[in-house]
C-alpha positions in Angstrom: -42.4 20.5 15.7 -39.2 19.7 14.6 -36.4 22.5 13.9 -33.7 22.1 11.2 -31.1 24.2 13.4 -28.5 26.5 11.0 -25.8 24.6 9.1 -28.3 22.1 7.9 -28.6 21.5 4.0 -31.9 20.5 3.1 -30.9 19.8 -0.2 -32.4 16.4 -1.8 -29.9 14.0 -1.5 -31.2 12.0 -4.7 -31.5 14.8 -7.0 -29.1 14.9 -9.6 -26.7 17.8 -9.9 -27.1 20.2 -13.1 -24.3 20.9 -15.3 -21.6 22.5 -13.6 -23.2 22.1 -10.0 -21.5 20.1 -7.3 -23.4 17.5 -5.8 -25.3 19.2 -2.3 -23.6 17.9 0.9 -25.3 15.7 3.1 -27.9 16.6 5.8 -26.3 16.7 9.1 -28.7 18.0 12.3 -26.3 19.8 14.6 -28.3 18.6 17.8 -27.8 15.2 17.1 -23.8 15.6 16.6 -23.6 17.2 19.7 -25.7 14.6 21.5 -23.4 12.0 20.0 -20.4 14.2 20.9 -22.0 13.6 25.0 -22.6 10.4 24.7 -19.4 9.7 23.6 -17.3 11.9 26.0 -18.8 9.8 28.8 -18.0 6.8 27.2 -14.4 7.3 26.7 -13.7 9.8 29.5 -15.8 7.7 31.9 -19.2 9.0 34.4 -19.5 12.7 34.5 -21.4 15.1 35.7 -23.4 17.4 33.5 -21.2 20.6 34.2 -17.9 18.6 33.4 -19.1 16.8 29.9 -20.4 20.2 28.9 -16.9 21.7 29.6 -15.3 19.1 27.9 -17.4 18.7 25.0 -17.2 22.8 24.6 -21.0 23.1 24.4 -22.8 25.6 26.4 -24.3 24.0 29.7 -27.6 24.5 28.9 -27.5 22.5 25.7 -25.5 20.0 27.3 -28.4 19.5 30.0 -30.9 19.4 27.4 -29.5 16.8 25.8 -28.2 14.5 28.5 -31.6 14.4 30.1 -32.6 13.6 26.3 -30.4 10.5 26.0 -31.2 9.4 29.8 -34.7 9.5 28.2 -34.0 7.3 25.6 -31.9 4.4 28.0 -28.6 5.4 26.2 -27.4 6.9 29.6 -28.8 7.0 33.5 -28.2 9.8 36.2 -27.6 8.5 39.4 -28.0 9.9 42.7 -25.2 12.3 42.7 -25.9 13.8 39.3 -23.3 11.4 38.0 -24.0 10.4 34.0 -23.2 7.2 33.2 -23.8 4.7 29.8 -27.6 3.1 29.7 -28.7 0.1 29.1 -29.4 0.7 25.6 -26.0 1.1 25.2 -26.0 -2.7 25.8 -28.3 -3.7 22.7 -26.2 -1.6 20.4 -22.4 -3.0 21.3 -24.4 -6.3 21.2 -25.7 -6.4 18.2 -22.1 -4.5 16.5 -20.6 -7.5 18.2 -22.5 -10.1 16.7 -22.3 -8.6 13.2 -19.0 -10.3 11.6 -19.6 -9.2 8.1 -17.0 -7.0 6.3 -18.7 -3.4 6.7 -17.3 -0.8 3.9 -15.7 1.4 5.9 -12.9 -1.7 6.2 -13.7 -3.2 3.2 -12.3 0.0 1.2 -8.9 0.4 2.9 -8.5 -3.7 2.7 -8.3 -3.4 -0.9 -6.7 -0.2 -1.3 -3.8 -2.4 0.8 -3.8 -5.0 -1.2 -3.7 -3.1 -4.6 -1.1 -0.4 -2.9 1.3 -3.8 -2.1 0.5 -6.5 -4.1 0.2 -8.8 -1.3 -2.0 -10.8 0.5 -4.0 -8.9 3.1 -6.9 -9.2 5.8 -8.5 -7.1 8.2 -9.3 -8.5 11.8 -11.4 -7.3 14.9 -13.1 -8.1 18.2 -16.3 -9.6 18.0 -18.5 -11.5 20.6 -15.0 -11.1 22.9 -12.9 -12.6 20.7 -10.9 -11.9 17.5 -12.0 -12.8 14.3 -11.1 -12.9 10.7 -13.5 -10.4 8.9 -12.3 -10.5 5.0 -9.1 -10.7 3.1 -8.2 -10.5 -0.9 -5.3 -12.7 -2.4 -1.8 -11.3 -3.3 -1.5 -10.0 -7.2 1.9 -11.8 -7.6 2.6 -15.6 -8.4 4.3 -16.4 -5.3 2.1 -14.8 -2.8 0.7 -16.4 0.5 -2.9 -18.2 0.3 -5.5 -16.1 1.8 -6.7 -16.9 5.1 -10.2 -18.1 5.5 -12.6 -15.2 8.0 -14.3 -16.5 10.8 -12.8 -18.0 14.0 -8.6 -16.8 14.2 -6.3 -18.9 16.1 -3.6 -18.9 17.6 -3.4 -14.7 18.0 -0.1 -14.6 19.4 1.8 -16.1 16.9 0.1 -13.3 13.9 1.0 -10.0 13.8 -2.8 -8.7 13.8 -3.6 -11.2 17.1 -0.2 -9.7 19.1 -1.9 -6.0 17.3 -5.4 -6.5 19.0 -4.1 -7.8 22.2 -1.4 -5.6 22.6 -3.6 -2.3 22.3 -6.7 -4.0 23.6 -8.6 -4.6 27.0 -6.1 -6.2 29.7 -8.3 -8.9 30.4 -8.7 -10.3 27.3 -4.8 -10.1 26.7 -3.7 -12.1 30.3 -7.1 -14.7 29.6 -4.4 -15.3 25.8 -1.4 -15.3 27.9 -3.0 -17.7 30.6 -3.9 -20.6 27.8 -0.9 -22.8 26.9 0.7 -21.6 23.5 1.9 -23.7 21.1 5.2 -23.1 19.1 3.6 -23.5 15.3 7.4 -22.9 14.3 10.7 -22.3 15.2 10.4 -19.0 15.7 7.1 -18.9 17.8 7.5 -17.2 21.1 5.7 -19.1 23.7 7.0 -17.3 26.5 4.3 -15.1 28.3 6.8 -12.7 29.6 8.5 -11.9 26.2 5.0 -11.5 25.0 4.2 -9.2 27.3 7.4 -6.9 26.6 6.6 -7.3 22.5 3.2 -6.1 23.4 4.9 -3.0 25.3 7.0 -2.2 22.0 3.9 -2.5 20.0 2.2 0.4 21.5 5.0 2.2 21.8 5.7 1.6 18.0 2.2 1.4 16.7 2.6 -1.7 14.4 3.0 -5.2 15.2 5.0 -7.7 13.1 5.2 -11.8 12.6 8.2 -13.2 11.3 8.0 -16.3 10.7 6.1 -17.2 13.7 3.2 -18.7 12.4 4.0 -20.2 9.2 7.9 -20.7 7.9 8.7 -18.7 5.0 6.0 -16.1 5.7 6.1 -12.6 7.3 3.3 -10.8 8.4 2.9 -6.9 9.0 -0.5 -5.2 11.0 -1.7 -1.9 12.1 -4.4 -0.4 13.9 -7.4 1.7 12.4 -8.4 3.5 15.4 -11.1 5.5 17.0 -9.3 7.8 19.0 -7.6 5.3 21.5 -10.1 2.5 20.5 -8.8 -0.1 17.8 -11.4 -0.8 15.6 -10.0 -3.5 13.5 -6.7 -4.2 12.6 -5.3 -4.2 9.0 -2.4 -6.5 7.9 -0.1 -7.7 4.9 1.0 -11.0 4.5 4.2 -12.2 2.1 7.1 -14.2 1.9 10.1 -13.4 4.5 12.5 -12.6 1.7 10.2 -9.8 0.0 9.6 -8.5 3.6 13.1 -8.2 4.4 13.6 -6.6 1.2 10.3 -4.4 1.1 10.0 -3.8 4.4 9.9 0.2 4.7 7.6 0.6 2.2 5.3 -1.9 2.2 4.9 -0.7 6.0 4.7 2.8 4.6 1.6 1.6 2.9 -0.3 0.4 5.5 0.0 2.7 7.3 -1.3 5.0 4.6 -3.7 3.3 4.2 -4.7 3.3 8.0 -4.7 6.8 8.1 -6.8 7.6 5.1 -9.6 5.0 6.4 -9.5 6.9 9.4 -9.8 10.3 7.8 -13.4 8.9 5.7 -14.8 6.7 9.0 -16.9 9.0 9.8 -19.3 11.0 8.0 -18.4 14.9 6.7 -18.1 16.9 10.2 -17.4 13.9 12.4 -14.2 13.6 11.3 -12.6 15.5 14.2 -13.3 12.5 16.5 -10.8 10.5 14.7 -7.4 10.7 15.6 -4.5 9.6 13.3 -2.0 6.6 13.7 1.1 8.2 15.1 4.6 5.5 14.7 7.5 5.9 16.7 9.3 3.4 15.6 10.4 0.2 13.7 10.6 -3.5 13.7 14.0 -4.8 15.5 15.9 -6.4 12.3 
């Protein structure tokens, strides 16, 4: 028999409110957070043994062993020899099939048009999928001169866009020297083709926590991106595009509004009472005028 454990609100979801009554929360199973709050630690902090992910996670050790040998269970983790935990196989099915999916889920879909209603301007959100980045959605500017919105679906030429240097910057390593190790072409004057300057733009990027194209891959337009992170994970990254002249002149606060806007998504990406595994975007600095 299954056990609603305390905290759970077994209100019904799709029964109206009455007059003056606040709509019931939704139903969260505290076993299942904290199973998720495991399988989670071991996937960021790396194999474990039981006694350490319990510490941790701050959940008692026998909960934590109860659970663990639950998810080893299911294939979403294995114990190996040495009481080690590490991911399953499972684990596999589901990052394959998240990879695969390259339509515009809401949780990016609402802060890519609170940026582009907060701004004016032409914006897009990218992310890794199958390996590689990809254009996920974008809405046009508001303003009769704005720049023409970027069609989803393959993305080229990542160094040269401030969402590609973004996602390759505070990315996997390998993915970032496979970019560097493919000749570059120089789509403008301003391009930078050189690997090694790359490399140290990509260093100020996640020192600074935003990345920035000016002029690089189109003349006459400037481009501004930042992360929307799960805790040191970048799930996609946001970005405005404009003319260089309304950047120059903009630039603080059109920055300030994306990363507003990245922060609020981050705040809602998870349902009520998950939210604590979120961290904010913290910036440390500017773009070199």
């Amino acid at each position: 028999m299954t056990t609603l454990e305390e905290g759970t609100n077994m209100s019904n979801p799709d029964q109206s409110p009455t007059p003056g009554e606040s709509r019931a929360a939704p139903t969260r199973i505290r076993s299942v957070e904290r199973a998720v709050s495991l399988l989670m630690n071991i996937a960021e902090q790396g194999p474990n043994t039981g006694k350490k992910v319990a510490e941790l996670t701050g959940l008692a050790q026998s909960t934590a062993h109860h659970l663990l040998n639950t998810l080893v269970q299911q294939g979403l983790l294995i114990k190996d020899a040495s009481a080690i935990y590490r991911l399953g196989p499972r684990i596999a099915l589901v990052s394959d099939a998240y990879s695969r999916d390259t339509t515009l889920p809401p949780y990016l879909d609402k802060p890519l048009q609170a940026l582009a209603e907060g701004t004016g301007e032409t914006s897009f959100v990218a992310s890794i999928r199958e390996g590689e980045i990809k254009l996920l959605g974008s809405v046009p500017g508001a303003g009769a001169v704005r720049v023409s919105t970027p069609t989803t679906g393959p993305y080229e030429h990542p160094t040269a866009r401030a969402s590609g240097k973004l996602l390759l910057a505070l990315g996997s390593s390998s993915r970032c020297d496979r970019t560097l190790r493919e000749p570059l072409q120089a789509l403008t004057p301003q391009t930078v083709t050189d690997p090694l300057q790359l490399r140290q733009e990509f260093a100020r990027i996640r020192e600074q926590g935003f990345a920035t194209d000016q002029e690089e891959f189109q003349v006459g337009v400037s481009c501004i991106s930042a992360p929307i992170k799960d805790g040191d994970t970048v799930v996609a990254a946001l970005a405005v595009s404009m003319p260089s002249q309304r950047m120059r002149d903009q630039f603080d606060e059109i920055l300030g509004v994306l990363l507003g806007v990245c922060r609020e998504a981050q705040a809602e990406f998870y349902p009520s009472g998950v939210s604590e595994m979120v961290s904010s975007v913290t910036v440390t600095g500017r773009r070199d005028d």
